[in-house]
C-alpha positions in Angstrom: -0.4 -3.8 -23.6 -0.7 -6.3 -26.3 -1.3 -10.1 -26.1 2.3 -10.9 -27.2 4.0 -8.5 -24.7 1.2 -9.4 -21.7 2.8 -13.0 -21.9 6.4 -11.9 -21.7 5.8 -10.1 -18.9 4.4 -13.0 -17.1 6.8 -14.9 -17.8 9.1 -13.2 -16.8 7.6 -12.8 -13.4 7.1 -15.2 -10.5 4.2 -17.8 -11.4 1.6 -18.3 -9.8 1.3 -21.8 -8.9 -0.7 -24.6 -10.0 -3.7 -23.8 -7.0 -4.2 -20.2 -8.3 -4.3 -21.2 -12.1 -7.2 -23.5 -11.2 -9.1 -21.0 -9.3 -8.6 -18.4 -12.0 -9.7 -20.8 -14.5 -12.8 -21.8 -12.5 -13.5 -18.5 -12.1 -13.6 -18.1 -15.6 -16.4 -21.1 -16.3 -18.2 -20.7 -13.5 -18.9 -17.0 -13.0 -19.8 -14.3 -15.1 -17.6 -11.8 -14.5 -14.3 -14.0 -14.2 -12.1 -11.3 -15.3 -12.5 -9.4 -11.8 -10.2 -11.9 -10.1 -7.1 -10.6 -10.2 -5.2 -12.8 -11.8 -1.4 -13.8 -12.2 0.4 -10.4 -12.6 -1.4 -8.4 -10.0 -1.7 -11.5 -8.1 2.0 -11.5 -8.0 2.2 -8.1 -7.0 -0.4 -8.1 -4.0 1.7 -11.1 -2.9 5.1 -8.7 -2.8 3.4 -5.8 -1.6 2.5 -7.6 1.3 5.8 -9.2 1.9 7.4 -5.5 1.5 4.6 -4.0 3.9 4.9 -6.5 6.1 1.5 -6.0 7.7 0.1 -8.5 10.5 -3.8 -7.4 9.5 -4.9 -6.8 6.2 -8.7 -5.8 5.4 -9.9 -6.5 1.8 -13.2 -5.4 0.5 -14.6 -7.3 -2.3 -13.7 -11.0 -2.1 -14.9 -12.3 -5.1 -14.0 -16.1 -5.8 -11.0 -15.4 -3.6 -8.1 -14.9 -5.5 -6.6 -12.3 -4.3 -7.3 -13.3 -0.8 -5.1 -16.2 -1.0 -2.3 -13.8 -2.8 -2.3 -11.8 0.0 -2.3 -14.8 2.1 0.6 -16.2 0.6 2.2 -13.4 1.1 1.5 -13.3 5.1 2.4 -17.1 4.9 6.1 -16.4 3.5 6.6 -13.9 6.0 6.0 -15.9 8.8 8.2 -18.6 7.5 11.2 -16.5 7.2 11.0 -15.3 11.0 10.1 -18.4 12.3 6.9 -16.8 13.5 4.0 -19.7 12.6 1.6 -20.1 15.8 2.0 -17.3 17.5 -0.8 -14.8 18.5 -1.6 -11.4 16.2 -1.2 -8.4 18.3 -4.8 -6.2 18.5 -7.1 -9.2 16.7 -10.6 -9.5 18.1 -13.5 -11.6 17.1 -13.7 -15.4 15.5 -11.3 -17.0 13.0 -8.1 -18.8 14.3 -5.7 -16.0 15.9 -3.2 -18.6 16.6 -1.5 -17.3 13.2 0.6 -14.5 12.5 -1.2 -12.4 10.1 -4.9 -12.7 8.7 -6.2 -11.0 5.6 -9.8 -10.5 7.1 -12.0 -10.2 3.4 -15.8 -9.3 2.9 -17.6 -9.7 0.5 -21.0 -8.3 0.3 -22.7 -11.1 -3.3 -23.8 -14.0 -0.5 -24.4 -16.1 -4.0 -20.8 -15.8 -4.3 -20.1 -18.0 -1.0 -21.1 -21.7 -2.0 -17.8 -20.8 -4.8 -15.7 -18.8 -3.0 -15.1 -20.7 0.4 -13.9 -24.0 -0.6 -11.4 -22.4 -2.6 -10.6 -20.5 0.8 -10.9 -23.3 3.0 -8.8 -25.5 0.8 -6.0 -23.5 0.1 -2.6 -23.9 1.4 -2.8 -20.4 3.4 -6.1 -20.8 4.8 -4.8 -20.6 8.4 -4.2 -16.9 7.2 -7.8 -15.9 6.0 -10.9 -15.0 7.6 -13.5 -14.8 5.1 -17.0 -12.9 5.7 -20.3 -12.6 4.2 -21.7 -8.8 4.4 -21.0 -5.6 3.8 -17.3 -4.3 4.8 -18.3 -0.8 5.3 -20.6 -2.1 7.8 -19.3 -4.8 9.2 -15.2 -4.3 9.4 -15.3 -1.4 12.0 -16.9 -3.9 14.5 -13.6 -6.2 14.6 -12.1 -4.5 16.4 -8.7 -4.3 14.5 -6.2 -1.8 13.3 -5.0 -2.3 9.9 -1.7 -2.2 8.4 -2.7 -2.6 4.5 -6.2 -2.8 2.7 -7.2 -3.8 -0.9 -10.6 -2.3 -1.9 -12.0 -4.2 -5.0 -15.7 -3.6 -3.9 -18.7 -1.5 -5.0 -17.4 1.6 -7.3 -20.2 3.3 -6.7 -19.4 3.6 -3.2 -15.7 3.4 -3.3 -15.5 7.4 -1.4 -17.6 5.7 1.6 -15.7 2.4 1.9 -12.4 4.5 1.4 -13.2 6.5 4.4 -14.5 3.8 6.3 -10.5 2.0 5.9 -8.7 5.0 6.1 -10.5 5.5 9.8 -9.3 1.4 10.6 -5.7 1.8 9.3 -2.6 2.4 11.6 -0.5 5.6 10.5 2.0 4.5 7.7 -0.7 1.8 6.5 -1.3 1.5 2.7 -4.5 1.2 0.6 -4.5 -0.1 -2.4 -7.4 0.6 -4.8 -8.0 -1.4 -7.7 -9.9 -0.6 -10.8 -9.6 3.0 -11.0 -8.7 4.0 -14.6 -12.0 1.8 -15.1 -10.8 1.0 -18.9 -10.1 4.1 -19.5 -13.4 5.5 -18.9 -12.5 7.8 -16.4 -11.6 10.6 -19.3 -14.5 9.0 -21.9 -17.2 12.0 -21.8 -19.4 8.9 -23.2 -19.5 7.9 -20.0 -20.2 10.6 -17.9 -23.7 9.0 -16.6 -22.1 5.7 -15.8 -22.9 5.7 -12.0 -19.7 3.4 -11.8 -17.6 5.4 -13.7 -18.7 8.7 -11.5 -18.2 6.3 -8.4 -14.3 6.0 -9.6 -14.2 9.4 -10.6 -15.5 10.8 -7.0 -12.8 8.6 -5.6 -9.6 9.6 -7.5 -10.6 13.0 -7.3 -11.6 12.4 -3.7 -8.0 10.7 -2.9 -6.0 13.1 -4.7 -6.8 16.3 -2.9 -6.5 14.5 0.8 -3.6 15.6 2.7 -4.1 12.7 5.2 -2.4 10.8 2.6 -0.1 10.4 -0.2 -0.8 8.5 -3.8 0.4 7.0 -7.0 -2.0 5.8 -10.0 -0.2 2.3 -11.4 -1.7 2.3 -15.0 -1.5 -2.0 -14.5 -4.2 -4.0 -15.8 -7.4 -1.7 -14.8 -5.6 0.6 -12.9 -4.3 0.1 -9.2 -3.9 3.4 -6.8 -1.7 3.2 -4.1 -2.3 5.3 -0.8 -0.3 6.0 2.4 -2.0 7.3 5.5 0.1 9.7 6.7 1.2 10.0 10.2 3.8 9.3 13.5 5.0 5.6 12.2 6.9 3.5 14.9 9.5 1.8 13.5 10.9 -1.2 14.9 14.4 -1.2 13.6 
């Protein structure tokens, strides 16, 4: 996508609000990799997924500085808005954090240098009543919370992306999403010079992995760095 047509599209989608550009460009200045946060257009569309999902846990692996925590957040915050739902208990959470909130975006992640950064930004954000924030590894650590999950964004390791995929896919409810991010990896994914990049093999191992599991269903979204989108499959109870 070029420069000029990246900038139509944003603006002609939602923006993202004065609290998110400052965390984004924080991000940039103060860490080295600030391009990894998500930023505003697939900020923008983590924030309607979740308001189309409508999930009341979501698990995310890889915080970073916490952009697309709050996103998801927002999200979850919109949604309890519009059914009148603020204060009320989330069915199935166990474990610390406020679960006097409908919906929690429970988020790992696993660089503790990242955490003097990452959880003011949290803390202080408008939807912080809807995110639990955690220091450790998520493959470890997320199974022990006890929750079923209704949507998952894995922005973690991409070495081990195979292992933290199986470890979600075992915590989501049937008819739960997962959505992967980074997996056309700049396009190295088909660039033979990088055939001994062990994170390039990590995101190969996964799409190859993902595509030939019948316990789910999945679409490739060539945005940004590329963003998979997986179903579990299974009995779903509906509630309409």
């Amino acid at each position: 996508m070029t420069e000029e047509l990246e900038k139509y599209v944003l603006s002609h989608s939602a923006p993202e609000g004065d609290y998110l550009y400052r965390l984004y460009r924080a991000t940039n200045i103060h860490t080295i990799h600030g391009r990894m946060a998500s930023g505003h257009l697939q900020g923008r569309l983590l924030k309607m997924f979740v308001e189309m999902i409508r999930p009341k846990n979501i698990l995310e692996v890889g915080t970073f500085s916490g952009y697309s925590a709050i996103c998801m957040a927002e999200g979850l915050a919109e949604i309890a808005k519009s059914t009148g739902q603020q204060g009320k208990s989330i069915d199935g959470a166990k474990g610390s954090g406020d679960n006097n909130v409908v919906g929690k975006v429970w988020t790992f992640e696993i660089n503790d240098e990242m955490e003097d950064f990452t959880r003011p930004w949290l803390e202080g954000s408008p939807v912080a009543e809807h995110i639990e924030f955690r220091i450790g590894d998520a493959n470890v650590e997320a199974p022990k919370l006890g929750v079923e999950f209704d949507m998952a964004f894995v922005d973690g390791d991409k070495r081990t992306y195979v292992e933290t995929y199986e470890m979600v896919l075992k915590l989501m409810r049937p008819g739960g999403f997962i959505l992967a991010d980074n997996t056309l990896w700049d396009g190295h994914v088909t660039d033979p010079a990088y055939d001994h990049d062990q994170q390039t093999q990590g995101i190969r191992r996964f799409n190859d992995h993902v595509a030939q599991d019948d316990r789910v269903e999945q679409v490739i979204i060539p945005l940004r760095d590329g963003l998979t989108v997986i179903r579990k499959k299974g009995k779903v109870k509906y509630d309409f």
